[in-house]
C-alpha positions, 0 to 999 in steps of 0.5 A, a space after each residue: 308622217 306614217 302613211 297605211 296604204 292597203 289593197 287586195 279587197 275584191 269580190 269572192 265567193 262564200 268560202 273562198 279565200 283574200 288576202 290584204 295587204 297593208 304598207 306603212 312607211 314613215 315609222 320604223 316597223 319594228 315600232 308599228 303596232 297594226 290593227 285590222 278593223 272593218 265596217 259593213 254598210 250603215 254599221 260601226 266600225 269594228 275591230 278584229 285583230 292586232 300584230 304587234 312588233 316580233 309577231 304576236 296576234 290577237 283576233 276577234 272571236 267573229 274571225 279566229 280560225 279563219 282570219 291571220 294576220 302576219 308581217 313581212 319586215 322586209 317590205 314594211 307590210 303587214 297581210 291579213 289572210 281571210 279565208 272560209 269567207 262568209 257573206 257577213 265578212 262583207 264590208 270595207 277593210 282598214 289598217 290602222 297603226 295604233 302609236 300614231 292613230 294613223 288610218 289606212 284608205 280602206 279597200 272594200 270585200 264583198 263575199 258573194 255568189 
């Protein structure tokens, strides 16, 4: 059974900076295809980047340049880095594996002053 377990949500101010963590397990994670989406309040769920096995990379034009994802196989976890937040960047964050539709719990941003 894959299992997401995410942390590093948290409250910042605009233009700083968090970064997520996402954990798998049950899946070899040299197969673990792993996209990021979030959702704000009273909105749908929204898409924003994808790492695949090796390290490739896809963003959301609402992220690139300032959003990045990467993997550390060693620990099984894949980070996504959010920099140059802007209040809009505020909602729940979730990790998602894509082979086996499995979701993370969510881990909640908001951006600030």
């Amino acid at each position: 059974q894959v299992q997401l377990v995410e942390s590093g949500g948290g409250l910042v101010q605009p233009g700083g900076s968090l970064r997520l963590s996402c954990a798998e397990s049950g899946l070899p994670f040299s197969e673990a295809i792993i996209t990021w989406h979030r959702q704000d309040l009273g909105k749908a769920r929204e898409w924003i980047a994808t790492s695949w096995p090796g390290g490739a990379t896809i963003y959301d034009t609402s992220v690139k340049g300032r959003f990045t994802t990467s993997r550390d196989d060693a620990k099984n976890t894949v980070y996504l880095q959010l920099n140059n937040l802007k209040p809009e960047d505020t909602a729940v964050y979730y990790c998602h594996e894509a082979g086996s539709m499995t979701w993370g719990q969510g881990t909640l941003v908001t951006v600030s002053s």
